[in-house]
Structure formats: C-alpha cells, structure tokens
N, C-alpha and C positions, 0 to 999 in steps of 0.2 A: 438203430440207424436206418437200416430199410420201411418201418413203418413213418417214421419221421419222411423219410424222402416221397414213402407215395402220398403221405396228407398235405407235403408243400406243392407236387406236382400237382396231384389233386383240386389244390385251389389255382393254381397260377394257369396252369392251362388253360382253362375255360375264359379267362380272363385276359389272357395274350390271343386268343382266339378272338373274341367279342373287341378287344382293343384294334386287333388289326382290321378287323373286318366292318366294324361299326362305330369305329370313328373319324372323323374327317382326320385331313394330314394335319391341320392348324392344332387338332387339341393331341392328336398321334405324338407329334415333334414333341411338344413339352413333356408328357411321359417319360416318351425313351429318353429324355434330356434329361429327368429326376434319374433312369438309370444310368445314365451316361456319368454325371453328376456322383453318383455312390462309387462307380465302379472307379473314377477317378480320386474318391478317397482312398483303396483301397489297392490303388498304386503305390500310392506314398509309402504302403505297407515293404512293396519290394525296392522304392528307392530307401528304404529305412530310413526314412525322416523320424525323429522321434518325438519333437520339438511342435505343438497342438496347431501355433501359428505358422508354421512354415507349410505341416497339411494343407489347413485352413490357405494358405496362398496357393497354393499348386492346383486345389480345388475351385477357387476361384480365376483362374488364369483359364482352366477347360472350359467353365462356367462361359467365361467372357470370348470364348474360343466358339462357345456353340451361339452364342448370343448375335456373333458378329456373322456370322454364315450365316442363320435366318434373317439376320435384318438384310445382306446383301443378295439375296438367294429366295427370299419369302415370293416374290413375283414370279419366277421360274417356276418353282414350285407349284405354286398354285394354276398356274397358267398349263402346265403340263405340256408345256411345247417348244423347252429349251433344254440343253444339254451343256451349257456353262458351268453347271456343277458337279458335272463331273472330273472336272482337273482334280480334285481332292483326291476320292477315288483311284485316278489313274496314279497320280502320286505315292501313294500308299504302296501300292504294288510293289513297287522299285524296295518298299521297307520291307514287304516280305518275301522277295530276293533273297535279300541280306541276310534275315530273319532265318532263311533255309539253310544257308552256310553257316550262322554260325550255331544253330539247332544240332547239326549233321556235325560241328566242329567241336562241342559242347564236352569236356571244360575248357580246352585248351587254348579259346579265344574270349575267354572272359574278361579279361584287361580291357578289350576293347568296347566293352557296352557296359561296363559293371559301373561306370562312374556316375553321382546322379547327376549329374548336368548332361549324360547321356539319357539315363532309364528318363528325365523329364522329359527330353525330345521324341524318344520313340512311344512313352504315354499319349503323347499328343497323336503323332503318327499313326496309330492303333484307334483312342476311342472318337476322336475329330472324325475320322473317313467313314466309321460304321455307322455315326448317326445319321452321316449326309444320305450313304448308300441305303439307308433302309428308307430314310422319308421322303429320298429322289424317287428309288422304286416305290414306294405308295401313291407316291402323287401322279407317275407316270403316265396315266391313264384307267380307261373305267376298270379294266382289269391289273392296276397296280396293287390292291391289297390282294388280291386271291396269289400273286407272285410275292408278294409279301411272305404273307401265307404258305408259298410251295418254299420257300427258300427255307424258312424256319423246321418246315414239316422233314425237307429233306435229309437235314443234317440230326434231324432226332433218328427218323429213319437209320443212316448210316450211324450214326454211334449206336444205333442197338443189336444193329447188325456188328458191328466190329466185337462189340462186346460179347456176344453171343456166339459168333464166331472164333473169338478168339480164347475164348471160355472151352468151345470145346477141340479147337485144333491147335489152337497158339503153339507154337516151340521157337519160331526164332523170333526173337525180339529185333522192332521197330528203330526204336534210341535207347538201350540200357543206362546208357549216361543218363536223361533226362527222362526217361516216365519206363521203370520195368516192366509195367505191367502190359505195355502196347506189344502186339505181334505183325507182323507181315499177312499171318494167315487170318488177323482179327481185319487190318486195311484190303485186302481180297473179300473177304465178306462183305463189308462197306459198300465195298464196290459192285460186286455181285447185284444184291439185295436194290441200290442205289440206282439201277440201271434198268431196272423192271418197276420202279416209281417212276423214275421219270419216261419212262415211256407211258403209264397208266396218264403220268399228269401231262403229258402233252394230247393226250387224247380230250382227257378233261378242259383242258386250257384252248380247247378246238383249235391244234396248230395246224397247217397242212402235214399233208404226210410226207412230202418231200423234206419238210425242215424238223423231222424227229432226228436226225440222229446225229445234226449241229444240235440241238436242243439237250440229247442225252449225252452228248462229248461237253458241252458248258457242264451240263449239271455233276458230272462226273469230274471237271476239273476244278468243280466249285467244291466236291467232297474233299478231293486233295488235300484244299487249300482249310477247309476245314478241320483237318486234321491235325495239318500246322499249323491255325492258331491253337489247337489243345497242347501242344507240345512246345510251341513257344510261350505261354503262359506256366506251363509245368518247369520250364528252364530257369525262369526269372521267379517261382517259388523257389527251389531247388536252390537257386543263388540264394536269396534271402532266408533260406531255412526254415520256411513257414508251409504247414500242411495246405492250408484252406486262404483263399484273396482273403475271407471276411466269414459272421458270422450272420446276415442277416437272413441266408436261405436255411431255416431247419433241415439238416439233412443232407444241403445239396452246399454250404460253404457261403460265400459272398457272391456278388453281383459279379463277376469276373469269371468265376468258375463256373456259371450256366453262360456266361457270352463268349467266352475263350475260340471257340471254333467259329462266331457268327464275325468276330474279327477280323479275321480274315477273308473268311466267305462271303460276306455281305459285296465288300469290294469288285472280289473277282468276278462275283456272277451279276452282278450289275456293269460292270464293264462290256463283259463277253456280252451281254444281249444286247449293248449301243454297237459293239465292233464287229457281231455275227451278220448284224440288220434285223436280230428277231424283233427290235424294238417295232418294227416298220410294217410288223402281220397281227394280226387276229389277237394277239398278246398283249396289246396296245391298245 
C-alpha cells in the first residue's frame, strides 16, 4: 500500500505542479472539470445510487453545473478584474457551517442529511464551489497560480504534519464517531508546522510585512477548514459504509479522498483574501 501511494504521488505531483503552474486558466478549468467530473461520480457512491443511469444523471447535472458557471463567468475570469464569482464561494461557507455541526453531532443527526435528495444538494454545494475557488484564484492575477500553488502546498504541508504529529503524540481523539484515527495533538501539529509555511510563503509571495500575520491567521483558518472537509468526507463514507470514494488513485482511493480537505479549503481562503484586501497587494 505505501509503495503503491508513493509511485501515484510520484506521478501526480509533478503534474499538478506543471498543470497549475504552466497552464493557462482556459485549458486549467477543463482539467479540474474532468476531476470535478470523477469526483462527482463517486458521490453517487455515498448517495448509494445503484442504478448506472441515475449515476450517469447526477453526473451530468455537475457536468452542466460546471458548464453553466464558465459559460457565465468565462469573462470574469479571464479579465481577472471582477469578483462576481465569488457569490458561489461565499455560499458554500454557510454549507460548511452546517457541515461543522453536524460533523461534531455525528451519528445522532443523520436523519437530516442522509436523504439523497439531500447528499445530491450538498454534492453540488461542495464540488460546484471548489472548481470556481481554485480557477477564480488562478485567473486572479499574475500571481494567481503560484497562490494556486501555496493553497495546495499548504494543506499537504498540514496533513503531514497532523499525521506525523499525531503518530507520535495523539491521545485524544478529534471525532471518534467519524475518523478514529484524527487527534487534537495531530491538528496542533497542522497548525504548528502550518504557520512557519506561511510565514516562509508570504515572504516568497513578496507580501509586506505588515500584512504577515492576516496572511498566516487566513492561511491557518484555511488549515481549519481543511480539516473539515477530511472529516466531512470521512462522515458520509462512514454513512455509506464504504472505505475509499473510488478506486482510480493506486494507493490513495478515488478522486474525493485526495480533494476532501481542498473542499473546503479552496472556498475559505479565497474568500478571506477578497475580505482581508490581500487581493489588493503584491499578491495580485
């Protein structure tokens, strides 16, 4: 299993690296779209659709979800000098609110999101906002893929640290209801570790020094939020009784179980840098 995971990172890395960094946003979107695209097949897994066409419908409904955003959004984008799409985004938020209560509530409010005419709403809610949030930050400006780039870096960063952290201190656990393996002392690490990157990368990202430590408080509340989409992705396994979203990562599971944290994440720290003003410096 562990050689299987480092020969898939091994390839994908280098590869989500040269994607963000060496492609425009126009051919960017359509990628993350093909992931976006997978990862919404592999919903239907936890709405427990069993039925090939009803899939197939669900996945075309995201499909025409992402379709309909670039066609009314393609100008924004590419112009890099409006902020009309972020209503999505800020939307989303309000989902993973909710998302926290009932993570933190988890079994005992299952009734209330177990239905699928629910799990179809919040699929939407979840993969719709992360493609906007990552191709709005790309297109942002000349330095939209290198924040690209730091957002992705950061939350690898912070899961290696939790993981490693929590490997060698863990004892009280995070949600025993929904992921045993999380600790307190594993999300203390995250955060640790997480706050000496972002301070290296606002150095890098040539931010002033006045605006380091809005810069390390977003990117710390973007680890958060990171956290909670791994745990809310582990919830609605957990409901659906299934180890792994999918099988198409050797090693690492489906298309869901490496974006689980960017879920979330994507949203809030492109928020925070339209609501902080970071958009408005050197960042931009």
């Amino acid at each position: 299993m562990l050689k299987q995971r480092l020969i898939t990172a091994a390839i994908l890395v280098p590869l989500v690296v040269w994607g963000i960094l060496g492609l425009p946003t126009s051919y960017l979107s359509l990628v993350l779209a093909l992931f976006i695209v997978q990862g919404a097949w592999e919903w239907t897994g936890f709405m427990q659709l069993k039925v090939i066409w009803q899939r197939v419908l669900y996945v075309a409904v995201v499909t025409l979800g992402l379709a309909c955003i670039w066609f009314f959004q393609q100008d924004s984008f590419l112009a890099g000098a409006n902020t009309d799409w972020l209503a999505l985004p800020i939307l989303s938020l309000f989902w993973w609110l909710l998302a926290t209560v009932w993570v933190l509530s988890y079994p005992r409010t299952v009734q209330r999101w177990s239905s699928r005419a629910a799990l179809m709403l919040i699929g939407l809610l979840i993969l719709l906002p992360t493609w906007l949030a990552v191709v709005g930050l790309h297109a942002s400006g000349e330095q939209g893929p290198l924040l690209v780039m730091y957002l992705l870096s950061l939350i690898w960063v912070a899961d290696s640290g939790a993981y490693f952290g929590g490997r060698a201190w863990g004892k009280r656990k995070l949600a025993p209801a929904v992921s045993p393996g999380k600790t307190w002392e594993g999300v203390g690490s995250a955060m640790a570790i997480s706050t000496l990157y972002a301070i290296a990368a606002a150095q890098v990202l040539g931010l002033p020094g006045n605006l380091w430590p809005v810069f390390v408080v977003l990117s710390l509340v973007t680890v958060v939020f990171s956290v909670l989409g791994d745990l809310t992705e582990s919830m609605f396994k957990r409901h659906a009784g299934i180890k792994d979203s999918g099988t198409l990562l050797p090693g690492h599971g489906g298309v869901l179980d490496r974006i689980d944290s960017v879920t979330a994440a994507a949203p809030i720290f492109v928020v925070g840098l339209w609501l902080t003003g970071l958009t408005g410096t050197s960042l931009t």
